[in-house]
C-alpha positions as CSV (number, residue, x, y, z in Angstrom):
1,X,121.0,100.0,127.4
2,X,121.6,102.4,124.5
3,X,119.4,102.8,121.7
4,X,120.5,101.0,118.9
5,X,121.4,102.2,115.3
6,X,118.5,100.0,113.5
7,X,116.4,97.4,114.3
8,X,115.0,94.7,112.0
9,X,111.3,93.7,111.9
10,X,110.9,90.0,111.2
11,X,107.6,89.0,110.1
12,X,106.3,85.7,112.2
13,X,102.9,85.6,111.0
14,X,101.4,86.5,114.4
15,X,97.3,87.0,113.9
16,X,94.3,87.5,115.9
17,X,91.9,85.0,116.7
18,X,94.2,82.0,116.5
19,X,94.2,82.1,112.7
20,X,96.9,79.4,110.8
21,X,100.1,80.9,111.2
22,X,101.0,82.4,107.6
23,X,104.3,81.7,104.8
24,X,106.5,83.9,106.9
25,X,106.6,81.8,109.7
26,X,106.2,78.7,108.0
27,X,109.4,79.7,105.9
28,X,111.5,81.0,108.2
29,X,112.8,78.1,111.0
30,X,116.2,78.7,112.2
31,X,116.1,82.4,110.4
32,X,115.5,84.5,113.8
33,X,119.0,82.7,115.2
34,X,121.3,82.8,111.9
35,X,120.1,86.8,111.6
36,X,121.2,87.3,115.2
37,X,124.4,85.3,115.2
38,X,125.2,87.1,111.3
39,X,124.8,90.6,113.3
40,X,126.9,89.7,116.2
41,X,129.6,88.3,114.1
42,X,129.5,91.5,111.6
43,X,129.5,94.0,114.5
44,X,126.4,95.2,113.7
45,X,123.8,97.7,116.2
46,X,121.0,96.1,115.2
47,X,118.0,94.9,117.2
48,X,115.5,91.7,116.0
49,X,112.2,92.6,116.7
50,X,109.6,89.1,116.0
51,X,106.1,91.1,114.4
52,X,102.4,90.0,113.7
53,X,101.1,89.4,110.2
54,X,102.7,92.3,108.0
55,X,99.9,92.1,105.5
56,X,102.7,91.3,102.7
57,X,101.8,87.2,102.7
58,X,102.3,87.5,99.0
59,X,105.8,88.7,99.2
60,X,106.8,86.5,102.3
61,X,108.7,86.0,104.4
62,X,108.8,90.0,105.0
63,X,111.6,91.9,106.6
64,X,111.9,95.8,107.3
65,X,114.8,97.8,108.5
66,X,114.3,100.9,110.3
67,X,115.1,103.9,110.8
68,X,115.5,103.2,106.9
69,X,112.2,101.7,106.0
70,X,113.4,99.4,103.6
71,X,111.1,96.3,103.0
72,X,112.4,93.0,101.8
73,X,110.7,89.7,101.0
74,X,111.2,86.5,99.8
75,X,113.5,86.3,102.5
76,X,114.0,83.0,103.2
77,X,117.3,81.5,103.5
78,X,120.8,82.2,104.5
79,X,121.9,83.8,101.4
80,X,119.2,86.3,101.0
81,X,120.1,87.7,105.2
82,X,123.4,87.8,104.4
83,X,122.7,89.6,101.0
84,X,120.3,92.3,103.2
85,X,123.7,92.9,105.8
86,X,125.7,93.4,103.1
87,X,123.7,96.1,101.9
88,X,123.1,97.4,105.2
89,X,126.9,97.7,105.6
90,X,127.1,99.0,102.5
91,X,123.6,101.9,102.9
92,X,121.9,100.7,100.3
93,X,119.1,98.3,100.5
94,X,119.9,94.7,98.6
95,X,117.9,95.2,95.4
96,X,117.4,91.6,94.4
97,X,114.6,91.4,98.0
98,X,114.3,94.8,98.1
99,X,110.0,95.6,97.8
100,X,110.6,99.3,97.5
């Protein structure tokens, strides 16, 4: 299996303990199979990686792209993924969910 080009980080409020799962996972049913199926149909070489708690509860539902490092949140709905491919297509990160 090659490498692929980026992978996203999908927070899913993961914690230690057995703490309450958090807003990210709370917010985001269905969103780890639409982001897959939206990749695949784009062409995309991306790889969905579920996370723990990225600390960002505030801001959630948290995503990060890397190699590029960009952080988005509020993501929680179909239009906002598809917003974050676009600009991923594009190389620039979608500034309306973009944390900086």
């Amino acid at each position: 299996m090659a490498i692929p080009e980026r992978q996203i980080l999908v927070c899913q409020s993961f914690r230690v303990g057995g703490d309450p799962k958090g807003v990210c996972f709370k917010q985001t049913d269905g969103f780890l199979q639409y982001l897959e199926e939206e990749i695949l149909a784009r062409g995309l070489d991306i790889l969905i990686t579920a996370t723990g708690c990225m600390k960002l509860c505030e801001k959630g539902p948290v995503m990060v792209v890397q190699p590029d490092n960009w952080w988005f949140g509020g993501v929680s709905s179909e239009e906002a993924i598809d917003a974050i491919l676009d600009g991923i297509e594009a190389g620039e990160p979608c500034a309306e969910y973009h944390l900086g």
